[in-house]
C-alpha positions in Angstrom: 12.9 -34.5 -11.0 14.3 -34.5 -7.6 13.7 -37.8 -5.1 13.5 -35.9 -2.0 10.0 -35.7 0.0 8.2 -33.0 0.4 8.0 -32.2 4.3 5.3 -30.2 6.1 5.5 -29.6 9.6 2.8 -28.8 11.4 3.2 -26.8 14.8 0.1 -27.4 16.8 1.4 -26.6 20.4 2.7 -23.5 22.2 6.3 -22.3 22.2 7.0 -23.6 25.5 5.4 -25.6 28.3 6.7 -28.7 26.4 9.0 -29.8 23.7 7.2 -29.9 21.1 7.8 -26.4 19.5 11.5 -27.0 19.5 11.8 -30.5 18.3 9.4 -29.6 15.4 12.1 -26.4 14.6 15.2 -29.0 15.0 13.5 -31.5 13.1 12.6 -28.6 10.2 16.4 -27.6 10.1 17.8 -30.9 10.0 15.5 -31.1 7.1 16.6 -28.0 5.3 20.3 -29.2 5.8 19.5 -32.1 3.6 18.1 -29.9 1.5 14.4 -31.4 1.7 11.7 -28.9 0.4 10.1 -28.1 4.0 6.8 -26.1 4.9 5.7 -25.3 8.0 2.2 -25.0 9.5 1.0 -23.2 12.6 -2.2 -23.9 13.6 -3.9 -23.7 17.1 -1.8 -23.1 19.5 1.0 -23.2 17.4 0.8 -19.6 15.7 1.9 -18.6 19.4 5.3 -19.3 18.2 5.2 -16.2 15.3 4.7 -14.2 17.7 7.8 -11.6 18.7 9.0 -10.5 22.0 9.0 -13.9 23.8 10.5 -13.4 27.2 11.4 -17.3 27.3 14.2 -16.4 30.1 11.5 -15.7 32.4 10.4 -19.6 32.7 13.9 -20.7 32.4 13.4 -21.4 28.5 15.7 -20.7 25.8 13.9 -18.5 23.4 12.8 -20.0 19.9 13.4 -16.8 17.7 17.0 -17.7 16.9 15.1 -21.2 15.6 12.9 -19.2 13.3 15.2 -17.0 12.2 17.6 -19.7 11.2 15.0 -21.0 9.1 15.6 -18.9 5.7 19.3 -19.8 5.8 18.5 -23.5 5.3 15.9 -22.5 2.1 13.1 -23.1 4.7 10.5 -20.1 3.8 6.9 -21.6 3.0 5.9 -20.4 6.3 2.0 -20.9 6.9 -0.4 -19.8 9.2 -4.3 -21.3 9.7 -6.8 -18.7 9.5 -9.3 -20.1 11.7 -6.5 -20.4 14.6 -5.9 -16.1 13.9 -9.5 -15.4 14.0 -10.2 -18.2 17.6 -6.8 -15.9 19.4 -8.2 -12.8 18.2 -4.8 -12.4 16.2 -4.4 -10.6 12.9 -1.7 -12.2 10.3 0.4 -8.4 11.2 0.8 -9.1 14.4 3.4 -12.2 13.7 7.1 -12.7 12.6 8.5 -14.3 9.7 5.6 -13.4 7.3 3.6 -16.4 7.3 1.1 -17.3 4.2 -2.7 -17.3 5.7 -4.5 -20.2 4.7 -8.3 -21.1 5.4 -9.4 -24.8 5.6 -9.7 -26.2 2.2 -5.9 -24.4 1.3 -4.4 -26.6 4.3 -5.9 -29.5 3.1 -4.6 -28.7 -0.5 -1.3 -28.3 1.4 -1.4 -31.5 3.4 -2.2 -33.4 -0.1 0.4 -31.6 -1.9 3.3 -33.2 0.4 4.7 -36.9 0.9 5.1 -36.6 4.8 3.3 -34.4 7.3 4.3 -34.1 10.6 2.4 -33.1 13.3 3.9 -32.0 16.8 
């Protein structure tokens, strides 16, 4: 049985605006590096960052796609997505990158039980 915690991230907050988005992708990678078992969650505002066509140049932002498409090559693919934050932003799971796993209340507290550390940013 392996000694490494379980991770979930939790992605609450806009791509940009603030820091947030991007320290939770750095911390995820340096994670997967050390070959931690990492999930991600994006709820809220947070599912903002699945979707594509960011124009993050536009506010002087570097753009986080590279970030979440780095993410498979560190084993990082239990990619989540609450339900209730689709249905508030009018959003369909189709409309975002990455194919994220739609979860409804009780499955993200399932999720948050199911891991040693959650992280919320």
């Amino acid at each position: 049985m392996s000694d490494k915690k379980k991770v979930l991230i939790i992605n609450r907050r806009a791509p940009y605006g603030r820091s947030n988005a991007r320290d939770s992708l750095d911390v995820a990678l340096t994670c997967g590096v050390f070959e931690m078992p990492i999930s991600l969650l994006f709820a809220d505002d947070g599912i903002f960052q699945l979707l594509g066509g960011h124009q993050a140049k536009e506010i002087g932002q570097k753009n986080l796609s590279a970030n979440l498409a780095a993410l498979p090559m560190y084993d990082i693919d239990q990619l989540f997505v609450c339900e209730s934050s689709l249905n508030t932003h009018g959003l369909a799971s189709d409309q975002l990158d990455h194919n994220p796993t739609v979860v409804d209340q009780k499955a993200i507290q399932q999720l948050i039980q199911s891991h040693d550390v959650v992280l919320t940013f």
